[in-house]
C-alpha positions in Angstrom: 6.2 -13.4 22.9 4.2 -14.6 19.8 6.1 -15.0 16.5 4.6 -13.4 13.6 4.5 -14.8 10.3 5.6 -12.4 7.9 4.2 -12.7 4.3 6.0 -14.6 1.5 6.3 -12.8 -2.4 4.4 -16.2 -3.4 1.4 -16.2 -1.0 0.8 -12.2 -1.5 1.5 -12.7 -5.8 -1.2 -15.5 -5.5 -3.8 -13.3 -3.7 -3.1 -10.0 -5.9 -1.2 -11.0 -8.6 -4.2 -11.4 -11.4 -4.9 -7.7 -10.6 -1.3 -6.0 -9.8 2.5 -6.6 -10.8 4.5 -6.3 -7.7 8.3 -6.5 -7.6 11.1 -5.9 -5.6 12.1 -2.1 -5.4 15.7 -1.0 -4.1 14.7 -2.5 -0.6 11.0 -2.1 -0.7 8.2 -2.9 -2.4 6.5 -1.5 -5.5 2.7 -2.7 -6.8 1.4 -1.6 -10.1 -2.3 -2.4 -11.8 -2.1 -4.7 -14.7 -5.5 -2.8 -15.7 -5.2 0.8 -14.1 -8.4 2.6 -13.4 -9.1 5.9 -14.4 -8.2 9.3 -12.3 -11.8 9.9 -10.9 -11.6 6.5 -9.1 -9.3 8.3 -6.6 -12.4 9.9 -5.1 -13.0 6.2 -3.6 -9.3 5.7 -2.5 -8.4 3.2 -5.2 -4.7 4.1 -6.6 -3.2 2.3 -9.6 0.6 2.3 -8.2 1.6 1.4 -4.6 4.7 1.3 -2.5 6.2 0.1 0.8 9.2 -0.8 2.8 8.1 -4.3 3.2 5.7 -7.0 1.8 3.3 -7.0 4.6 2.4 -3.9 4.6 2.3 -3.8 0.8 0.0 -6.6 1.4 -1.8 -4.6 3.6 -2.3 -2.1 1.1 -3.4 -4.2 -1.4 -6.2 -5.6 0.3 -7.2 -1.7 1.3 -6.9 -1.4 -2.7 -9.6 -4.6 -3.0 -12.0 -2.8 -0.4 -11.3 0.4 -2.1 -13.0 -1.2 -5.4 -15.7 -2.6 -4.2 -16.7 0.5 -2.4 -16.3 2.6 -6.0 -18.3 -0.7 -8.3 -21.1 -0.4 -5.3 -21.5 2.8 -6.5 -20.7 3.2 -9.6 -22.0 -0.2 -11.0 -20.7 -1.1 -14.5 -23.4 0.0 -17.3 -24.5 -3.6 -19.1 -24.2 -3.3 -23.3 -27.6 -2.3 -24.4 -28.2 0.2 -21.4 -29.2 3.4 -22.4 -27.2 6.1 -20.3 
């Protein structure tokens, strides 16, 4: 049987934690945006507050959160000062 490594606080705050505050919840696990995005970027599956029973799959959702993201800034690409809309 293969061990699995299970996910540290420090290695999941150093991948996520410029974008989202995450702290330990009653026994689970609670992630919240620093910056939170608006309501109509839940069309694209991005959420501004997560939670889980543990850090992995916290993790897990945090990284669905990055693809998330990407997917809404491909289409929605940010307008650059001096565009006209």
């Amino acid at each position: 049987m293969a061990l699995v490594k299970r996910l540290s606080l420090a290695e999941v705050r150093q991948r996520h934690g410029r974008t989202w505050e995450i702290l330990d919840f009653y026994g689970g696990w609670v992630a919240y945006r620093r910056n939170p995005w608006s309501t109509s970027a839940a069309r694209f599956g991005v959420s501004n507050v997560l939670g889980a029973d543990d850090l992995d799959d916290l993790a897990r959702q945090l990284e669905e959160q990055a693809t998330a993201e990407s997917r809404r800034k491909s289409r929605h690409p940010a307008q650059r000062p001096g565009d006209d809309a």
